[in-house]
VEXFILUM-793649 format. One line per 2 residues: their letters; for each residue x, y, z of N, C-alpha, C. Coordinates in Angstrom, 3 decimals, padded with zeros to 6 digits. Each point is the difference from the previous one (the first is absolute). Example, Ala and Ser with C-alpha at 12.3 -4.5 7.8 and 13.67 -1.06 7.14 Angstrom:
// residues 2
as	013.190 -005.690 007.800 -000.890 001.190 000.000 000.900 001.200 000.000 ~ -000.350 001.050 -000.720 000.820 001.190 000.060 -000.770 001.090 000.730 $
END
This chain:
// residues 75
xx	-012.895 011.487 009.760 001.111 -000.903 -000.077 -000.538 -001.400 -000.294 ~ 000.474 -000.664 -001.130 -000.254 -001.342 -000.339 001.214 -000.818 001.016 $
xx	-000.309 -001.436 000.758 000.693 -000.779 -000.575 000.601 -001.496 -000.532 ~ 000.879 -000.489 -000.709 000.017 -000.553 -000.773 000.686 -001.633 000.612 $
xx	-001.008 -000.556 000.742 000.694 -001.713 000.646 000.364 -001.024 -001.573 ~ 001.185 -000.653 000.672 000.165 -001.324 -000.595 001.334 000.024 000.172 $
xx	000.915 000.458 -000.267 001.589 -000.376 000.946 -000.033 -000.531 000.587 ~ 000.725 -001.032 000.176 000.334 -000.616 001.413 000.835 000.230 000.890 $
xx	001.364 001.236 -000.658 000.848 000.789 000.813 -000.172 001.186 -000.286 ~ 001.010 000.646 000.506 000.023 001.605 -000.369 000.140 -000.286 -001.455 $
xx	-001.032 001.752 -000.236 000.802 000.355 -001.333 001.086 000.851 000.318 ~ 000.655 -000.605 -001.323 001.334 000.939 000.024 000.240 001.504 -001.242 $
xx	-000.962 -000.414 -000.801 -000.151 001.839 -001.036 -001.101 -000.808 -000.482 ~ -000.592 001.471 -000.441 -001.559 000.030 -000.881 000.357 000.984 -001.158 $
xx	-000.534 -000.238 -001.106 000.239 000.966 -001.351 -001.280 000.439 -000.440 ~ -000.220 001.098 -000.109 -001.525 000.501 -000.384 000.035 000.238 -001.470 $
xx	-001.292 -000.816 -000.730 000.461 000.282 -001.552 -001.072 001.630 -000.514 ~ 000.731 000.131 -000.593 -000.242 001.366 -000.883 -001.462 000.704 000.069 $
xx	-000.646 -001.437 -000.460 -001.715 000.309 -000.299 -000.518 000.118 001.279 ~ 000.589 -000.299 001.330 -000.527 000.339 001.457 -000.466 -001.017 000.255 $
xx	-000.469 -000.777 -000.727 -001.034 -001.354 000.123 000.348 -001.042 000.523 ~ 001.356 -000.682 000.107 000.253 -000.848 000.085 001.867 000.171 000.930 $
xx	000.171 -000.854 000.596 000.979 000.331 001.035 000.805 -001.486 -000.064 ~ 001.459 -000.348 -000.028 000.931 -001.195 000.155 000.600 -000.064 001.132 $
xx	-000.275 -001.314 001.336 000.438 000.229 000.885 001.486 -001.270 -000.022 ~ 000.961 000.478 001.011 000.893 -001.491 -000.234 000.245 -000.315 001.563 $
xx	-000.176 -001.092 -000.110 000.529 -000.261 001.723 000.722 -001.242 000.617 ~ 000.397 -000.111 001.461 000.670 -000.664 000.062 -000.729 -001.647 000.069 $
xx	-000.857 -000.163 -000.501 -000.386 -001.216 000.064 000.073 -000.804 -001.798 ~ 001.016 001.145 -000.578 000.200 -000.041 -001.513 -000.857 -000.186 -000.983 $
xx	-001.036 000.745 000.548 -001.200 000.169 -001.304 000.193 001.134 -000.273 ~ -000.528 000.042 -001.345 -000.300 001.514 -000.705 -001.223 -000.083 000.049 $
xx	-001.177 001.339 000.185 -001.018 -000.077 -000.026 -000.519 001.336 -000.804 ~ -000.905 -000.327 -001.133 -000.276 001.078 -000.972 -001.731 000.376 001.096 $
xx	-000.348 001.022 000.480 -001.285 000.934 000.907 -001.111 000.695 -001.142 ~ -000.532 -000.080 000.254 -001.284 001.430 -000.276 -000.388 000.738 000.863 $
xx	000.893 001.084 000.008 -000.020 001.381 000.903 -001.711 000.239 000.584 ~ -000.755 -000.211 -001.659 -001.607 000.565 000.737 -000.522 -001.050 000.820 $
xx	000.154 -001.537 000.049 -000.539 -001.150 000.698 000.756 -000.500 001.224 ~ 001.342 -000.362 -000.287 000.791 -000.189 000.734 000.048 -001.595 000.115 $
xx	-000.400 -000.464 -001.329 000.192 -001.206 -000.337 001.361 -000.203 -000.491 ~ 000.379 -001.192 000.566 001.257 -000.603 -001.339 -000.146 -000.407 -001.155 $
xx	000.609 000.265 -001.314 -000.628 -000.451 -000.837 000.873 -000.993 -000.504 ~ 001.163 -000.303 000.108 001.166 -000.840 -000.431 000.948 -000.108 001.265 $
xx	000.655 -001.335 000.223 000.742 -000.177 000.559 001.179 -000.387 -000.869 ~ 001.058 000.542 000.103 001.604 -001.498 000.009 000.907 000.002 000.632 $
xx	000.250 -001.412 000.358 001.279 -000.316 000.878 001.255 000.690 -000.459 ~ 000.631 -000.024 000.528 001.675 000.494 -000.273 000.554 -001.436 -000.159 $
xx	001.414 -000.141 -000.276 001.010 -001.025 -000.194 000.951 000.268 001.162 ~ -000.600 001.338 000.813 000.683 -000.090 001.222 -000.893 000.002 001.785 $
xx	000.863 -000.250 000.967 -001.699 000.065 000.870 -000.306 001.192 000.549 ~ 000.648 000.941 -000.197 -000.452 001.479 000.150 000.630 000.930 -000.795 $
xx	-000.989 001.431 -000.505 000.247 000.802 -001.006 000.268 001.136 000.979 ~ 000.845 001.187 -000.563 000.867 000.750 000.367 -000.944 001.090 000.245 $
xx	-000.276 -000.102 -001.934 -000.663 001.270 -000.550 -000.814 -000.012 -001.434 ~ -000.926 000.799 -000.465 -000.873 -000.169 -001.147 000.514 001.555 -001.134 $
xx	-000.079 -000.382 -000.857 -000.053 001.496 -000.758 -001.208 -000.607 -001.525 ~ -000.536 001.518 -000.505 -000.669 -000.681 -000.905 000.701 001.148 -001.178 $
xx	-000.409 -001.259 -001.082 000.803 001.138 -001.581 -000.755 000.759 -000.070 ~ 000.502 002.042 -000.097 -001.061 000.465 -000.301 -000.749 000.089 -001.321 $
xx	000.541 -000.593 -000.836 -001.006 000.249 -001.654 -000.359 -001.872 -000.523 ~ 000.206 -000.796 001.145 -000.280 -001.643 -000.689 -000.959 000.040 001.254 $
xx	-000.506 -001.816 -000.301 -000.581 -000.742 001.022 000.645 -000.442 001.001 ~ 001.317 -000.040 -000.026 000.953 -001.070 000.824 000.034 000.734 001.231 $
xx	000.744 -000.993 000.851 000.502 000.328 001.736 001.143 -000.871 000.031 ~ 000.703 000.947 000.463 001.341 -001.233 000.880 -000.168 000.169 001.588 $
xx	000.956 -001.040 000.006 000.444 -000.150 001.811 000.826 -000.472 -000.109 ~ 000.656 -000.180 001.566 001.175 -000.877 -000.231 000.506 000.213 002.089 $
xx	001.144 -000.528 -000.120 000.331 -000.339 001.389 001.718 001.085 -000.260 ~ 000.732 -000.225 001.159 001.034 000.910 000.280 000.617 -000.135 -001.507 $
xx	-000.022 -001.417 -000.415 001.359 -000.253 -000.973 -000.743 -000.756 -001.332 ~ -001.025 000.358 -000.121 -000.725 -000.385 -001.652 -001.383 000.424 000.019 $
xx	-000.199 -000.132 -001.344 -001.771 001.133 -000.295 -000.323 -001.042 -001.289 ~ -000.912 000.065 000.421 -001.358 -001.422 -000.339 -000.953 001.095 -000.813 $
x	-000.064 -000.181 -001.174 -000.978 000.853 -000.991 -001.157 -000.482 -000.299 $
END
């Protein structure tokens, strides 16, 4: 079991991408955080436009991720 500090609140969903490698966490301290499953480094952070995220999903055939809160999704 890896695991993965830097939230400052709960997370609230994690999205595991395809290649296994790499993992999107969202939480309530409204960061998005892009992981490396094998290190358990962060490799990207971004803020939200809100102060906590709901939930993460990732596109399965692009690069992108959304999130978003009860009542809007931040791409």
């Amino acid at each position: 079991m890896r695991v993965f500090t830097g939230h400052t609140g709960g997370v609230q969903d994690v999205a595991l991408h395809k290649d296994g490698e790499h993992m999107v966490s969202a939480g309530r301290d409204g960061m998005l955080r892009l992981w490396s499953t094998k290190t358990g480094a962060c490799i990207l952070e971004r803020r939200s436009p809100w102060p906590a995220l709901r939930g993460v999903r990732l596109h399965p055939t692009a690069s992108g991720s959304s999130t978003g809160d009860m009542t809007s999704a931040w791409s």
